[in-house]
BALOBA-1460 file (C-alpha; in Angstrom, 3 decimals):
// residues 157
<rec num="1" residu="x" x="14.436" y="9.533" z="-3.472"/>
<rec num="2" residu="x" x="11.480" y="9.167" z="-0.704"/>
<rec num="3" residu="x" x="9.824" y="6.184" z="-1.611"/>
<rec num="4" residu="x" x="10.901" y="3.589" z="-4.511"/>
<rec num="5" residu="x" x="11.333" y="4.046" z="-8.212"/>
<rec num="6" residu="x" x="8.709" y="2.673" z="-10.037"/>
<rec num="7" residu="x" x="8.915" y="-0.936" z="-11.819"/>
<rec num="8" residu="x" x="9.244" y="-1.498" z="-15.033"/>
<rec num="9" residu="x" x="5.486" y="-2.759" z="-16.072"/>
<rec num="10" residu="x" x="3.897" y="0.583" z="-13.330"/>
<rec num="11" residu="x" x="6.117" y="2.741" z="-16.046"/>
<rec num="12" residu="x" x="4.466" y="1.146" z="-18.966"/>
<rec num="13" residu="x" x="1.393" y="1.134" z="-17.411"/>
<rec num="14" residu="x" x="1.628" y="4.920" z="-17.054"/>
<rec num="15" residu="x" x="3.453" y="5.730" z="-20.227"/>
<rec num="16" residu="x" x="0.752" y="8.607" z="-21.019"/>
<rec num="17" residu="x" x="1.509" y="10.219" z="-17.772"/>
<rec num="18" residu="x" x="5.512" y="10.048" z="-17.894"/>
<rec num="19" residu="x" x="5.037" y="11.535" z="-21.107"/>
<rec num="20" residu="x" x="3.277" y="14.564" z="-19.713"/>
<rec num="21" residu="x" x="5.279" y="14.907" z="-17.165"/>
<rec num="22" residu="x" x="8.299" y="15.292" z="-19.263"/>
<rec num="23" residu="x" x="6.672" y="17.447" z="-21.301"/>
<rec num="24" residu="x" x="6.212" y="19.920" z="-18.322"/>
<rec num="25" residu="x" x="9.406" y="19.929" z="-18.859"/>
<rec num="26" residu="x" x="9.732" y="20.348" z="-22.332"/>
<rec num="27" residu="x" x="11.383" y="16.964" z="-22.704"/>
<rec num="28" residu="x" x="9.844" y="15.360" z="-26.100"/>
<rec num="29" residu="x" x="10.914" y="11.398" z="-27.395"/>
<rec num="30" residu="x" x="13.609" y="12.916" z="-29.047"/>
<rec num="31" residu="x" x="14.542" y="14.362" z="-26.136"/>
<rec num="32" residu="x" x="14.341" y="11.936" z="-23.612"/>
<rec num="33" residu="x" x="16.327" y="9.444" z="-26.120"/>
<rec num="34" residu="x" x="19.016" y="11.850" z="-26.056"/>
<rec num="35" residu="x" x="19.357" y="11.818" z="-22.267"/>
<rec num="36" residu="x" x="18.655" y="8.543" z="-22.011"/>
<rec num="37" residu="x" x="21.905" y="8.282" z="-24.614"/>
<rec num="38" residu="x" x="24.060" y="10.789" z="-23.060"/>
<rec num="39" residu="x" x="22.872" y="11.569" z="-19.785"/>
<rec num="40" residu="x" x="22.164" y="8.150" z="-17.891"/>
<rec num="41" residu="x" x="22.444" y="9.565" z="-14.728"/>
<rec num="42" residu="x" x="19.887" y="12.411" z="-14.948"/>
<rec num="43" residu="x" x="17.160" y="10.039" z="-17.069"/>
<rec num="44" residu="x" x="17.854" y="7.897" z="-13.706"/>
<rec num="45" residu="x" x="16.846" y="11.327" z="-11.793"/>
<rec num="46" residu="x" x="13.974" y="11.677" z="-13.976"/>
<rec num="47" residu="x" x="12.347" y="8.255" z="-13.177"/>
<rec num="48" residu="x" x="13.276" y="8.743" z="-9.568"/>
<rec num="49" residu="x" x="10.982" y="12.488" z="-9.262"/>
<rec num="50" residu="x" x="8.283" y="10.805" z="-11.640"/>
<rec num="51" residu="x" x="8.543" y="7.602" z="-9.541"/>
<rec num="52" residu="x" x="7.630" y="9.958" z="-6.110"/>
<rec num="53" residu="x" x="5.209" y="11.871" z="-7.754"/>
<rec num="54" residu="x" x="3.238" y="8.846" z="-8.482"/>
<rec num="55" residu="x" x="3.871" y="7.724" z="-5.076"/>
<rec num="56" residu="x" x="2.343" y="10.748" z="-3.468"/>
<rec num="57" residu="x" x="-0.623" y="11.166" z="-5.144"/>
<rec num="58" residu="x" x="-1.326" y="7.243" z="-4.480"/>
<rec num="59" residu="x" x="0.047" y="7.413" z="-1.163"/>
<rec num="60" residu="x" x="-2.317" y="10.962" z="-0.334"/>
<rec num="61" residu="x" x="-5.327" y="9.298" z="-1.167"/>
<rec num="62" residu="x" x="-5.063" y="5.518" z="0.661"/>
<rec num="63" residu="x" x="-7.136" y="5.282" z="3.245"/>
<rec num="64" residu="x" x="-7.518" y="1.620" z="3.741"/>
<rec num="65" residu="x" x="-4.413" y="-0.882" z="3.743"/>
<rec num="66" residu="x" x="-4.669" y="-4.933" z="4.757"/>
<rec num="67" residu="x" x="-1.777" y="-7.393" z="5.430"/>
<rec num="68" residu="x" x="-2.276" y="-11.172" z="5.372"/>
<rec num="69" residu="x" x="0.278" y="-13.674" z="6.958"/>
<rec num="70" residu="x" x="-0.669" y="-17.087" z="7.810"/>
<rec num="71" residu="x" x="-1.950" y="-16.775" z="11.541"/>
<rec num="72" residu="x" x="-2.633" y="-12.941" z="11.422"/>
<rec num="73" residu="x" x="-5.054" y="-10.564" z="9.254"/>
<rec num="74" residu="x" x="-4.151" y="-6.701" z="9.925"/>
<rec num="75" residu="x" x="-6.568" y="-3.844" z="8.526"/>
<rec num="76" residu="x" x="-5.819" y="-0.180" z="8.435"/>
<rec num="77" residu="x" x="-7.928" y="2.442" z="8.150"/>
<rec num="78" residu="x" x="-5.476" y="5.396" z="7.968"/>
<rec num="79" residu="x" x="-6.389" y="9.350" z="8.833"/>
<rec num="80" residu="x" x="-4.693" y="12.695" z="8.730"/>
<rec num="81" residu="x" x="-2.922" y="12.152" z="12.125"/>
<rec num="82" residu="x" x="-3.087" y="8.628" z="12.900"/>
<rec num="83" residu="x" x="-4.227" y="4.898" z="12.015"/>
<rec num="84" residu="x" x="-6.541" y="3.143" z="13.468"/>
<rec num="85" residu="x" x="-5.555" y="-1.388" z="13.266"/>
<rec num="86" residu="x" x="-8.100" y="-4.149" z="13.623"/>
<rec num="87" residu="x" x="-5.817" y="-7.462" z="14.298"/>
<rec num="88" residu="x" x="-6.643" y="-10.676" z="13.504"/>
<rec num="89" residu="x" x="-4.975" y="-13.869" z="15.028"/>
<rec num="90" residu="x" x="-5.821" y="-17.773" z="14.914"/>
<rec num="91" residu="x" x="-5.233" y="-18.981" z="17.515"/>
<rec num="92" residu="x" x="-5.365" y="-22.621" z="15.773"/>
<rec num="93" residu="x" x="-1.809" y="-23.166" z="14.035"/>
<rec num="94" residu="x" x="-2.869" y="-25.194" z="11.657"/>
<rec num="95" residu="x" x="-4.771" y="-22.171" z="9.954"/>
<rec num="96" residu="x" x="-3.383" y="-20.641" z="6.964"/>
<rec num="97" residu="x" x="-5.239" y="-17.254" z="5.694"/>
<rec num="98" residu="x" x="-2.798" y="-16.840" z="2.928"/>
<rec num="99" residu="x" x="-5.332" y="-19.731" z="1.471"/>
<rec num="100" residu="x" x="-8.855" y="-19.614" z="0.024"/>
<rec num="101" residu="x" x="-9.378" y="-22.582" z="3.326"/>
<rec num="102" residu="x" x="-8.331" y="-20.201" z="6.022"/>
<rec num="103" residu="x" x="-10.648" y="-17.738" z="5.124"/>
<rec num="104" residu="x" x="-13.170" y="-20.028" z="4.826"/>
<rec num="105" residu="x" x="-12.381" y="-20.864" z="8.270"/>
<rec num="106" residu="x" x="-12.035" y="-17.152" z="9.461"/>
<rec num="107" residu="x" x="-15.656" y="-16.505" z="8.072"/>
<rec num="108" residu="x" x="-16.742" y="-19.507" z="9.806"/>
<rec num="109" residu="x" x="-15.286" y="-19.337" z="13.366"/>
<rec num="110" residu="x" x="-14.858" y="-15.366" z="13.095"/>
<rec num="111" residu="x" x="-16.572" y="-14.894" z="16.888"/>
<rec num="112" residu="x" x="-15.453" y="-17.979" z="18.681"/>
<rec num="113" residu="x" x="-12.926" y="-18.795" z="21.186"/>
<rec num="114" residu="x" x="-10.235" y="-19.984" z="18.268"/>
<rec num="115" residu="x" x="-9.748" y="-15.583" z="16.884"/>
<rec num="116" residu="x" x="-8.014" y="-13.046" z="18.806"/>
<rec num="117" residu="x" x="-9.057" y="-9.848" z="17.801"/>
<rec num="118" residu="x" x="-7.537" y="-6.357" z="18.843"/>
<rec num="119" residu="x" x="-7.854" y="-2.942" z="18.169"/>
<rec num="120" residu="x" x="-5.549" y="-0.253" z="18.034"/>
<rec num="121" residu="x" x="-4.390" y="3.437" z="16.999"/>
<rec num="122" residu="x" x="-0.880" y="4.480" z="16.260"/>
<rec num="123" residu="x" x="0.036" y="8.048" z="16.183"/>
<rec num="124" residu="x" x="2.089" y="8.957" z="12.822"/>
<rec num="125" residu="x" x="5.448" y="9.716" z="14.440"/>
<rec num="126" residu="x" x="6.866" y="9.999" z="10.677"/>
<rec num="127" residu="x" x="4.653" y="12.222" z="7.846"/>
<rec num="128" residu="x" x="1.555" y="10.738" z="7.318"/>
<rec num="129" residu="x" x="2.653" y="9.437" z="3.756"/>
<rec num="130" residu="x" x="6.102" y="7.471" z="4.812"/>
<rec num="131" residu="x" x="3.811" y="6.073" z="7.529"/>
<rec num="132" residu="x" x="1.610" y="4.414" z="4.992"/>
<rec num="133" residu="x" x="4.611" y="3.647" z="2.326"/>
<rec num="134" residu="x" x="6.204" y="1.923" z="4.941"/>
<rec num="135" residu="x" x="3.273" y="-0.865" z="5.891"/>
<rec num="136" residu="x" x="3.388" y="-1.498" z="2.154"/>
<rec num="137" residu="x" x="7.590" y="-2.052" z="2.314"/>
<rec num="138" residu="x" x="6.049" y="-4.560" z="4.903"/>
<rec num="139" residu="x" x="3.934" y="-6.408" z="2.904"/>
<rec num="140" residu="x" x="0.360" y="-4.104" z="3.087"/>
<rec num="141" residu="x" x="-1.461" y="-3.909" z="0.216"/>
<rec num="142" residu="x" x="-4.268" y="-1.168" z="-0.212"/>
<rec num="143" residu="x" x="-8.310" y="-2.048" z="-0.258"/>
<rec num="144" residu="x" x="-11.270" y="-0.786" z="-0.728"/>
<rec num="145" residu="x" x="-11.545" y="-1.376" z="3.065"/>
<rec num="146" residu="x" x="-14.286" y="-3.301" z="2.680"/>
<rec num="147" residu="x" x="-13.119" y="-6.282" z="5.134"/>
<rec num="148" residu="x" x="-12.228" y="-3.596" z="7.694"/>
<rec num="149" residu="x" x="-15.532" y="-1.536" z="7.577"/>
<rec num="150" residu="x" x="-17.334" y="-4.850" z="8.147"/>
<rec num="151" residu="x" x="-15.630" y="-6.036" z="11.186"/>
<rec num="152" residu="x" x="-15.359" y="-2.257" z="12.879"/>
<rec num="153" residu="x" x="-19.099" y="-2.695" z="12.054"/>
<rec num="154" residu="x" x="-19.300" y="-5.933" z="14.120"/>
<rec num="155" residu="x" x="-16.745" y="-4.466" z="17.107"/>
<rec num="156" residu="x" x="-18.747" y="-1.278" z="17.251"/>
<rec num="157" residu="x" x="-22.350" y="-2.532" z="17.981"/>
């Protein structure tokens, strides 16, 4: 398996799809509850390929990504070859952007003395898709990229 199988509510949520993608296969219900019966081990193969599938196509078309911890903010804007990282950082402790308060306070003190803020690009040294799965496995979430097109807004002019 390349990335990770599904969970249980993403299958339900694409129950239409799973069925057509057993059906490609010319799996029907009756089918599938017969594997599922019989065969644990390849309706476990099953989920796995669907479970990638989905992966890809998500994973082919995210372009933005963020991360929030409590002292750091980090926004992706991923391309072909590389990504490209705005960073973040209070440098007040007390700060907490995981709360509604600390980004409050990040709006407020965005371009004073109390934010660190860095830029970056990272080569993929992995395929381009891994590279992204792998910021989620650490916590990244994908956007609308929003936040970041603001800021690189800001740092660019």
């Amino acid at each position: 398996m390349k990335y990770s199988r599904l969970t249980k509510e993403q299958f339900e949520e694409l129950s239409p799809e799973f069925t057509n993608f057993l059906a490609t296969q010319a799996i029907d219900k009756a089918e599938w509850d017969k594997i599922k019966a019989e065969k644990p081990e390849v309706a476990e193969q099953e989920l796995d390929v669907f479970s990638d599938l989905i992966w890809e196509g998500v994973l082919s078309r995210a372009e933005y990504l963020e991360h929030f911890s409590k002292n750091h903010i980090f926004l992706f804007q991923s391309f072909d070859t590389h990504v490209h990282s705005i960073v973040l950082k209070s440098l007040v402790p007390e700060v907490d952007f995981l709360t509604k308060e600390g980004l409050q306070w990040l709006s407020d003190n965005m371009f004073t003395e109390t934010i660190e803020m860095k830029t970056g690009k990272k080569m993929f040294t992995e395929e381009r898709n891994s590279s992204i799965f792998e910021l989620i496995q650490q916590g990244a979430f994908l956007s609308d990229g929003q936040l970041y097109k603001q800021i690189n807004s800001i740092i660019e002019s």
